[in-house]
C-alpha positions as CSV (number, residue, x, y, z in Angstrom):
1,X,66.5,104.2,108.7
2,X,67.9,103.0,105.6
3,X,66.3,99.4,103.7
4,X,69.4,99.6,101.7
5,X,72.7,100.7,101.5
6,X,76.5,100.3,99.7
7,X,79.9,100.7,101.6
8,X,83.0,100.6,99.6
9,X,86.3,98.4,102.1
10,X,89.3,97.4,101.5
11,X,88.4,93.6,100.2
12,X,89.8,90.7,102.9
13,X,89.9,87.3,103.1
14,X,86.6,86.2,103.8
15,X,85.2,88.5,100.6
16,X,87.6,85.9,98.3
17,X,84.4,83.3,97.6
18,X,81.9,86.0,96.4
19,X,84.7,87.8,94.3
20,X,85.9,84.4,92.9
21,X,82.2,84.5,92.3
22,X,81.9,87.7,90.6
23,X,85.4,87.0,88.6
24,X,84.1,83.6,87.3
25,X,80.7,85.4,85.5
26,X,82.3,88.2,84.7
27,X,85.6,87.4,82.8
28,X,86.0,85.4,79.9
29,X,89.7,84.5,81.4
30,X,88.9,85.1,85.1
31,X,91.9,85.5,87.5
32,X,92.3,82.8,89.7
33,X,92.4,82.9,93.5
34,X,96.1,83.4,94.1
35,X,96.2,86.7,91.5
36,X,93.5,88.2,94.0
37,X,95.6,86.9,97.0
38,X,98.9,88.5,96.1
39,X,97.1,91.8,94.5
40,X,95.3,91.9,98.0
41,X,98.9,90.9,100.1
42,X,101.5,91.3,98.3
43,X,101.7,93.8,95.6
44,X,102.5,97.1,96.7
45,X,100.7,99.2,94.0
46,X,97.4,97.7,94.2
47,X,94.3,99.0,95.6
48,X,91.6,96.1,96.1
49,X,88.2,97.1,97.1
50,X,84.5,95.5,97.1
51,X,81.4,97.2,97.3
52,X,78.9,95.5,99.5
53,X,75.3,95.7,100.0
54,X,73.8,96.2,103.0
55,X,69.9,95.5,103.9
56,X,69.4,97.2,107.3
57,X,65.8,95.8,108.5
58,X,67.1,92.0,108.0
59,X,70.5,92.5,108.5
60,X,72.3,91.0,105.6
61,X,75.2,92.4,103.9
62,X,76.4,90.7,100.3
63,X,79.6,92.0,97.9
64,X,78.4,92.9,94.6
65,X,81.7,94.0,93.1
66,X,85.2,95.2,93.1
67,X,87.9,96.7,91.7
68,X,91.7,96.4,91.7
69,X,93.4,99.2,90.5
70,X,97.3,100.0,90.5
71,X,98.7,103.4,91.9
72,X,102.4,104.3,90.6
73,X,103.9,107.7,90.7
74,X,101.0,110.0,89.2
75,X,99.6,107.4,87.1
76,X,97.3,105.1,87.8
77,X,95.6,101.7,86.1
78,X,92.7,100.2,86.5
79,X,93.4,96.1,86.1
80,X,89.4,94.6,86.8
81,X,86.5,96.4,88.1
82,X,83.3,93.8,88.3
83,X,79.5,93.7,89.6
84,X,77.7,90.7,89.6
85,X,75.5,90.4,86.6
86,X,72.3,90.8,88.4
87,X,72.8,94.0,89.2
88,X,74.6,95.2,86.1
89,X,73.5,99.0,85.2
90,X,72.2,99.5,88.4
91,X,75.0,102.2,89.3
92,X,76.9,100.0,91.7
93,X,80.1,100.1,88.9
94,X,79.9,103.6,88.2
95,X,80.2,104.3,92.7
96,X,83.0,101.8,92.3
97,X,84.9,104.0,89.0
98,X,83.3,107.2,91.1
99,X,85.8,105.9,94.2
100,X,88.6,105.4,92.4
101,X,88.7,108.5,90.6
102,X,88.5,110.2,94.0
103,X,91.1,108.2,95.6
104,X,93.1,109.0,92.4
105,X,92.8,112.5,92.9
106,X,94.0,112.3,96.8
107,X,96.8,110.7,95.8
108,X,97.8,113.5,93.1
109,X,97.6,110.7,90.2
110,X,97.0,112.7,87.0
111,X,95.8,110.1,84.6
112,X,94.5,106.8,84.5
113,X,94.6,103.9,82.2
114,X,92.8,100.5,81.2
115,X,92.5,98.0,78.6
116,X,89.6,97.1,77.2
117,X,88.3,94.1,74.7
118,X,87.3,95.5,72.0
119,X,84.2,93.3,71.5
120,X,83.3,94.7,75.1
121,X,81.4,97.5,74.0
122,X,79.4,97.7,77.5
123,X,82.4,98.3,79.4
124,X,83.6,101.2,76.6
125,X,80.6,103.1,76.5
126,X,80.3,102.7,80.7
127,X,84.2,104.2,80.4
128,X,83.2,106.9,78.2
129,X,80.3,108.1,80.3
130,X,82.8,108.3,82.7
131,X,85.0,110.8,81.2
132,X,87.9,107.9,79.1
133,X,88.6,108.4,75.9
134,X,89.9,105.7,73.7
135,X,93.7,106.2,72.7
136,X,94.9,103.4,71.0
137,X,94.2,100.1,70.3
138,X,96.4,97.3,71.2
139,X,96.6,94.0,68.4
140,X,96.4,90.5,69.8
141,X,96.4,92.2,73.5
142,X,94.7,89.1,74.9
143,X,95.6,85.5,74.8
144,X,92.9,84.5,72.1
145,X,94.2,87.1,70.0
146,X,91.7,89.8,70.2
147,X,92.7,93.3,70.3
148,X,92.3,95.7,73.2
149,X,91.4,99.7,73.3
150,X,93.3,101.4,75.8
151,X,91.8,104.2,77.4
152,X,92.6,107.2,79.4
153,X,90.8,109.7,82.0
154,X,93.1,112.7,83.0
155,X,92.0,113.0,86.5
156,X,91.4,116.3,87.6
């Protein structure tokens, strides 16, 4: 039997408080609730998952993070991928990027994207031990001005 376990789902409704959750510590301009709704619903390109905890012996289970990432064609992008802050570096993100890199690859996508802040050096270095390189960087990307690096992963 295991104490502890993760399962990567499609996210649903009821996952919407504990990924607002996630969003709000995680994101210095967090989506809001209706972004997640119509990425979830509506948008026909977008993958939404959460990757939740499970503690067999006492029967909880608990979302930790998510992703949302876009298939189009044979390129892909990924637009938020998040773990709760206690849990940070604990390998819970790199399952998550591990996941979409394999779903990637079923669907035939041949590269994918994602901006970055640049003053989000975590997030770079966790992309680069994943295989991204950096390609460009983009001025003034994000609304306060600061300048995003775009990264890429050919998928193979």
């Amino acid at each position: 039997m295991k104490y502890l376990d993760v399962e990567i789902r499609d996210m649903t409704d009821s996952d919407l408080p504990m990924v607002m959750e996630i969003e709000n510590l995680c994101f210095k301009h967090p989506y809001k609730e209706k972004d997640l709704i119509y990425e979830m619903h509506e948008n026909p390109v977008s993958n939404v998952w959460v990757i939740e905890y499970s503690n067999a012996s006492l029967g909880l289970k608990t979302v930790v993070g998510f992703v949302d990432y876009w298939v189009t064609f044979d390129s892909g992008t990924i637009c938020q991928i998040a773990v709760h802050p206690d849990i940070q570096h604990s390998g819970v993100g790199s399952e998550l990027l591990k996941e979409v890199i394999k779903d990637a690859k079923a669907k035939k996508v041949k590269t994918l994207t994602l901006e970055v802040r640049e003053s989000n050096l975590n997030a770079i270095n966790f992309y680069e031990k994943h295989g991204f390189v950096i390609s460009h960087k983009k001025p003034a990307y994000y609304s306060n001005g600061e300048d995003a690096i775009y990264m890429i992963l050919e998928v193979k």
